[in-house]
N, CA, C and O of each residue as an XYZ file, in Angstrom:
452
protein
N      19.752     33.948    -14.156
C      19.036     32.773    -13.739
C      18.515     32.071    -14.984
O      17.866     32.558    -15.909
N      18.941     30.811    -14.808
C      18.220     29.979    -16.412
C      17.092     28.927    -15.055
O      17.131     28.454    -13.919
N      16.151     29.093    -16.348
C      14.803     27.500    -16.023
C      15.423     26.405    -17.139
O      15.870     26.429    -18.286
N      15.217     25.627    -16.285
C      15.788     24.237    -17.360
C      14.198     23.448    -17.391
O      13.910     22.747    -16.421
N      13.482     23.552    -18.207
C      12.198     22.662    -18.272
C      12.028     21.793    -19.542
O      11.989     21.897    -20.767
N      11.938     20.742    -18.404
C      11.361     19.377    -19.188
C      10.208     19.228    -19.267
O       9.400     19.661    -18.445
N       9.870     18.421    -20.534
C       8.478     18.227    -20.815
C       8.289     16.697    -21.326
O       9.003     16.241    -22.219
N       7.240     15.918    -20.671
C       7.202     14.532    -20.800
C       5.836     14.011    -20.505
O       5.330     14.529    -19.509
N       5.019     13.000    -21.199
C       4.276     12.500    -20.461
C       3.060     13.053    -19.848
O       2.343     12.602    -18.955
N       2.995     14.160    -20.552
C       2.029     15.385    -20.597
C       1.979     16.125    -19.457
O       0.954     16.674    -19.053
N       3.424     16.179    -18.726
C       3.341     17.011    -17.911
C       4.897     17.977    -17.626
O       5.806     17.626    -18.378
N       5.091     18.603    -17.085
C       6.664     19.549    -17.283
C       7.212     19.368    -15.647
O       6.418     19.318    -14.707
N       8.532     19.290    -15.503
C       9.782     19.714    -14.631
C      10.116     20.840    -14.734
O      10.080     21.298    -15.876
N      10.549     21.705    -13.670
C      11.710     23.148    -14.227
C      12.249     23.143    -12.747
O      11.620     23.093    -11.690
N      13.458     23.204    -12.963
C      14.343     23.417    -12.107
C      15.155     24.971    -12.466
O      14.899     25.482    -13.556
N      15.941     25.548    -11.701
C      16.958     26.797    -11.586
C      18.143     26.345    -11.468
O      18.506     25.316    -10.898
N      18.804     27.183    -12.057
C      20.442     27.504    -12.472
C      20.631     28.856    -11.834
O      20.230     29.744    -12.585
N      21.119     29.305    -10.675
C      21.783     30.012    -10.305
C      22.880     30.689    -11.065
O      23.852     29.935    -11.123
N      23.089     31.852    -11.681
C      24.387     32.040    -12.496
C      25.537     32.836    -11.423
O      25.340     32.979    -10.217
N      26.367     33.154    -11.924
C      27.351     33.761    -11.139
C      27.410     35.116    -10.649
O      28.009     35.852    -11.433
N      26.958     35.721     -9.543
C      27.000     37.258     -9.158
C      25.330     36.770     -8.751
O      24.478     37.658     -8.780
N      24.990     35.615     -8.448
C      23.082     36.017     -8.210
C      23.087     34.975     -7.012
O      23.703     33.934     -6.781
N      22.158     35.698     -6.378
C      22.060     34.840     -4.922
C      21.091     33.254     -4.597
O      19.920     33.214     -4.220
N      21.737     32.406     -4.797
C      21.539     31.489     -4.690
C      20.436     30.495     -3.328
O      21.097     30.511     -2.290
N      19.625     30.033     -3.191
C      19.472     29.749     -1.998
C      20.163     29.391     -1.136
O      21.215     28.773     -1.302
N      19.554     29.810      0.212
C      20.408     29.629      1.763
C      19.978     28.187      2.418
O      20.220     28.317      3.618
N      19.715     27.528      2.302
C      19.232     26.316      3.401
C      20.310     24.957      3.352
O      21.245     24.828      2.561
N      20.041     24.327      4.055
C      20.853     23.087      5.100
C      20.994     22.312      3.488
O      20.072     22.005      2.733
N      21.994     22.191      3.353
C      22.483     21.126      2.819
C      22.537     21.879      1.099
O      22.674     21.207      0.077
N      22.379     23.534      1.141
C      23.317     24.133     -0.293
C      24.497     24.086     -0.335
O      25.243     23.827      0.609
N      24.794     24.329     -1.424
C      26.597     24.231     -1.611
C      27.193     25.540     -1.359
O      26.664     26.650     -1.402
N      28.256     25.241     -1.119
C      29.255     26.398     -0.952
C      28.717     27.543     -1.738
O      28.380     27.439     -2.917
N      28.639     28.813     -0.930
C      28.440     29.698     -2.007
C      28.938     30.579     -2.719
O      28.442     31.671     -3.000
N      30.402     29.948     -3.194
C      31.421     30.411     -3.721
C      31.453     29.436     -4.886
O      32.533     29.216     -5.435
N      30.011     28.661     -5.422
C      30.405     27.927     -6.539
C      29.777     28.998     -7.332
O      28.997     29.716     -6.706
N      30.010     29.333     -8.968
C      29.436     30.079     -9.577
C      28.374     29.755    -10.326
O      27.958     30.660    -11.049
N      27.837     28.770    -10.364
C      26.784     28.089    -10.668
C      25.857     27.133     -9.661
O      26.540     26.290     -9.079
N      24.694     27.106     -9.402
C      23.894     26.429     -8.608
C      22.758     25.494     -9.582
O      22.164     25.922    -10.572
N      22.693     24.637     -9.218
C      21.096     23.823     -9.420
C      20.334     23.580     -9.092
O      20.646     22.552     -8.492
N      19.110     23.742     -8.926
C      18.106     23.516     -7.425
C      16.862     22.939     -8.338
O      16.460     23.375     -9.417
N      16.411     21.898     -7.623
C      15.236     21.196     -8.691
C      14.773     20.129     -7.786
O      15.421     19.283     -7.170
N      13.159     20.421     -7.857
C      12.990     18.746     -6.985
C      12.878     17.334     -7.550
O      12.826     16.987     -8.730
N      12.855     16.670     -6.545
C      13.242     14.751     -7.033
C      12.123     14.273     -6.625
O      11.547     14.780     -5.663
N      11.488     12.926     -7.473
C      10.200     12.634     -7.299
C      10.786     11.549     -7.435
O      11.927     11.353     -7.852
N       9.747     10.559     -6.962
C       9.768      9.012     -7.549
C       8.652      8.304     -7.072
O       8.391      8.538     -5.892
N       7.556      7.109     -7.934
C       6.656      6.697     -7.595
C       6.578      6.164     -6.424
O       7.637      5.925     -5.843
N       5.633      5.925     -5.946
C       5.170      4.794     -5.029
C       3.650      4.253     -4.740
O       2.614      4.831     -5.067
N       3.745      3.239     -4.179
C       2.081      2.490     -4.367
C       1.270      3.443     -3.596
O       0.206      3.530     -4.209
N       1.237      4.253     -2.488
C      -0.025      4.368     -1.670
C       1.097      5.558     -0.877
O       2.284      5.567     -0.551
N       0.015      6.432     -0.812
C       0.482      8.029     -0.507
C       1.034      8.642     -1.216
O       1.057      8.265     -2.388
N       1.671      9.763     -0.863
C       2.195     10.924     -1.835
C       1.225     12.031     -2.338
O       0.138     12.236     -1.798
N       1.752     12.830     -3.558
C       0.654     12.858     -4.332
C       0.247     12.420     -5.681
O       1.158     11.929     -6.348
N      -0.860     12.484     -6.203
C      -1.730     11.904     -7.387
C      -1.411     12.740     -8.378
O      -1.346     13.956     -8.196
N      -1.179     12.169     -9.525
C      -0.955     12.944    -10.661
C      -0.958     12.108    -11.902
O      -1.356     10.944    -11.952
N      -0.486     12.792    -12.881
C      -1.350     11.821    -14.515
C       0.213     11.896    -15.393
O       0.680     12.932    -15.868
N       0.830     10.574    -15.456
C       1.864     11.049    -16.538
C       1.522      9.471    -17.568
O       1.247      8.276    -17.454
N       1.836     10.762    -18.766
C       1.557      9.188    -20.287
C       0.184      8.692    -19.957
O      -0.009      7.525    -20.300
N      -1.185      9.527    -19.157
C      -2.567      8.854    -19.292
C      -2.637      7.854    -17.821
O      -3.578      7.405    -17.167
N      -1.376      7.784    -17.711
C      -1.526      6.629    -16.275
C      -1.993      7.656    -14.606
O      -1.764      8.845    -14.386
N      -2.340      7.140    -14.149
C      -2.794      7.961    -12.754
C      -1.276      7.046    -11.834
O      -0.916      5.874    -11.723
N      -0.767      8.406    -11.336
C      -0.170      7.475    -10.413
C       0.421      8.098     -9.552
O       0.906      9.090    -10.095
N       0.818      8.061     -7.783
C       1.343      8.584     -7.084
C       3.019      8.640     -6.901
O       3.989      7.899     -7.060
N       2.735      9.912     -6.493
C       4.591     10.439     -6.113
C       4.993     11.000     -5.351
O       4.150     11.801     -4.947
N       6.408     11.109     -4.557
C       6.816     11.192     -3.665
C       7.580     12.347     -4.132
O       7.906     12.635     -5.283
N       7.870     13.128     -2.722
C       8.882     14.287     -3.023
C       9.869     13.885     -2.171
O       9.641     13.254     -1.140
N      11.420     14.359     -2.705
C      11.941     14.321     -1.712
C      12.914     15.848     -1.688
O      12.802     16.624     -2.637
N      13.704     16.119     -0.704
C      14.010     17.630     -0.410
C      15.078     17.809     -1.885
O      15.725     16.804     -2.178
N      15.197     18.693     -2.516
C      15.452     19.443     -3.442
C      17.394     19.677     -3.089
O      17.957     20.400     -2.268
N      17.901     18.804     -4.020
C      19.565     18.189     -3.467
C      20.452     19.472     -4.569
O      20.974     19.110     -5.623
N      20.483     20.758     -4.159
C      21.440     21.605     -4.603
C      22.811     21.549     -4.933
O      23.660     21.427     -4.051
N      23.089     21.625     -6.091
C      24.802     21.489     -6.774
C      25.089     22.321     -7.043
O      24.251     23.083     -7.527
N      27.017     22.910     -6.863
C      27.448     23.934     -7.225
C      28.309     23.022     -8.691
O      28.898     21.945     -8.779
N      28.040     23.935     -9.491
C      29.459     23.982    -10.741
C      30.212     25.069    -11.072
O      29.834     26.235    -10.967
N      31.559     24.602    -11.578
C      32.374     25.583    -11.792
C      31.939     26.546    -13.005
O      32.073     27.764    -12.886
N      31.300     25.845    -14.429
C      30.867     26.325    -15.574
C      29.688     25.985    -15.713
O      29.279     24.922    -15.246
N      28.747     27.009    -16.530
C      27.799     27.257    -17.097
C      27.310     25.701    -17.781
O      26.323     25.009    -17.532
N      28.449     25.496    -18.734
C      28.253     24.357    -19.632
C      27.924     23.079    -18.241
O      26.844     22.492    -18.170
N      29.072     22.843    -17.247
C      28.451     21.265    -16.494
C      27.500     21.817    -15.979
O      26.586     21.041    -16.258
N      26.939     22.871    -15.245
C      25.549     23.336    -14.564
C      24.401     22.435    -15.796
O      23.648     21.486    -15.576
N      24.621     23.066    -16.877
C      23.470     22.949    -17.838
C      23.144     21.434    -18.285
O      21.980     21.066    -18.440
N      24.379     20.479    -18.507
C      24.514     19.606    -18.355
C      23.421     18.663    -17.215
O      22.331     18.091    -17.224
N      24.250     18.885    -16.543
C      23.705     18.600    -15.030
C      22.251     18.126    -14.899
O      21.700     17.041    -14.713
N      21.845     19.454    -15.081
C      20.221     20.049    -15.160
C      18.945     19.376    -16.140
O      17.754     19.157    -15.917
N      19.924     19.153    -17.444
C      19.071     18.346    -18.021
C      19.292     17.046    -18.022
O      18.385     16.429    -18.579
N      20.343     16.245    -17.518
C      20.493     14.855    -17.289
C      19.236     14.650    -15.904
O      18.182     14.015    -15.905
N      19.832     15.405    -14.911
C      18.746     15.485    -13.608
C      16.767     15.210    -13.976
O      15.977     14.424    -13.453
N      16.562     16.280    -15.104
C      15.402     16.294    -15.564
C      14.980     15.195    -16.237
O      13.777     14.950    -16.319
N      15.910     14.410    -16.796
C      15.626     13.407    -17.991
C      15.368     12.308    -16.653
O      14.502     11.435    -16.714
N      16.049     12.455    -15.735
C      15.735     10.848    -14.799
C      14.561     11.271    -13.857
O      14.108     10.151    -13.623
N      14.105     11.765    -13.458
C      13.161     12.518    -12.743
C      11.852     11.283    -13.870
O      11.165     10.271    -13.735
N      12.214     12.278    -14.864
C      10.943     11.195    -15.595
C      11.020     10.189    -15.712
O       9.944      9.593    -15.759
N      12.630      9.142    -15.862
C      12.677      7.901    -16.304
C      12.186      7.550    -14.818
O      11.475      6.549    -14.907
N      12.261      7.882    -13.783
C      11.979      7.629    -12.498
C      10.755      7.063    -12.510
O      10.711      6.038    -11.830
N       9.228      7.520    -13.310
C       7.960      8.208    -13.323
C       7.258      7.028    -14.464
O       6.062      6.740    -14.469
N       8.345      6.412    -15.448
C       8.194      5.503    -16.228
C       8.214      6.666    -17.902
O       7.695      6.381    -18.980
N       8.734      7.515    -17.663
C       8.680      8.074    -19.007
C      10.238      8.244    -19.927
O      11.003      9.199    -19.792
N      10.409      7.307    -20.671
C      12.279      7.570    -21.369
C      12.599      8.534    -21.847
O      11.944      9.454    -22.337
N      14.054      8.310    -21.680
C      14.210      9.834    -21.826
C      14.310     10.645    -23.148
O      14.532     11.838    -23.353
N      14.059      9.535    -24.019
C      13.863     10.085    -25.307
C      12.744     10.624    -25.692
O      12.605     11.195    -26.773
N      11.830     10.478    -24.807
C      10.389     11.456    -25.083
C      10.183     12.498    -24.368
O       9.097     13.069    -24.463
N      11.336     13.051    -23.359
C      11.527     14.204    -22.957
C      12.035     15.422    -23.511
O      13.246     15.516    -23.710
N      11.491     16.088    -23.704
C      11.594     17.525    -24.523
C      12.470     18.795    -23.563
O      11.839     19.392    -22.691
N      13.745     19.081    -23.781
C      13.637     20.152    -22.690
C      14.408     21.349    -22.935
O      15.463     21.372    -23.568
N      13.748     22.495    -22.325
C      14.226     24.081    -23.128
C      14.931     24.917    -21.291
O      14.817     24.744    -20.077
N      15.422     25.548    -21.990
C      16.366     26.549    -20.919
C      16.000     28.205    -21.715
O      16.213     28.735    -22.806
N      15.361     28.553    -20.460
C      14.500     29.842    -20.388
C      15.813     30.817    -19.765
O      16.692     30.507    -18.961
N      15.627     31.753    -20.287
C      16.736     33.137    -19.118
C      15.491     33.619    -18.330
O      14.404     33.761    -18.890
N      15.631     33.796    -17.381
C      14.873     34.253    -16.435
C      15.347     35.644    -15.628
O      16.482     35.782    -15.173
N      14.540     36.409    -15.550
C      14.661     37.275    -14.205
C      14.503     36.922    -12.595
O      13.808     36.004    -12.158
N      15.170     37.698    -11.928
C      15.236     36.709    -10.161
C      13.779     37.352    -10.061
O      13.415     38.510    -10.264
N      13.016     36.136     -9.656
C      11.656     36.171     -9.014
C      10.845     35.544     -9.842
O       9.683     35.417     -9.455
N      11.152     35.082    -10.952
C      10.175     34.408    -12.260
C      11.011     33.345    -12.536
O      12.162     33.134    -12.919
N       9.437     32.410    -12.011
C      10.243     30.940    -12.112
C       8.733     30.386    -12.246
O       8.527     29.179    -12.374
């Protein structure tokens, strides 16, 4: 299992990489689970009024979740790919570019995330 975490705006993303031989999540709308790589990470994006409150770059501002859109890849390399393009827009989403996003890939044990 890899963490892919971004850091931006004084606050962090981490999403999971499923590797190959490790059990991936089960719910409505995962991928096949015969891909050997998974991605699972949630998607945010502002909005004026509701959500929740939070602080990125000093600004106060609300955000929305939406359900967590799981990808299978064939290799390690497009998974990883993937993962940090995903992370980099998450923030450009949020108003933060993606050149001030910082982001590291952790090995993880299943259950530490």
């Amino acid at each position: 299992m890899l963490l892919v975490r971004g850091h931006g705006g004084g606050t962090a993303l981490t999403g999971t990489i499923f590797e190959r031989g490790e059990r991936a999540p089960s719910f409505k709308g995962a991928p096949d689970e015969d891909a050997p790589y998974v991605w699972v990470c949630d998607e945010f994006y502002e909005v004026e009024s509701g959500g929740s409150s939070t602080t990125i770059d000093g600004r106060d501002i609300n955000v929305a979740f939406e359900s967590p859109m799981p990808r299978g890849f064939d290799t390690r390399e497009q998974a990883l790919e993937a993962a940090k393009e995903h992370v980099r827009t998450q923030f450009a989403r949020v108003g933060v570019p993606a050149s001030d996003v910082s982001i590291e890939v952790i090995k993880a044990e299943p259950g530490q995330s």
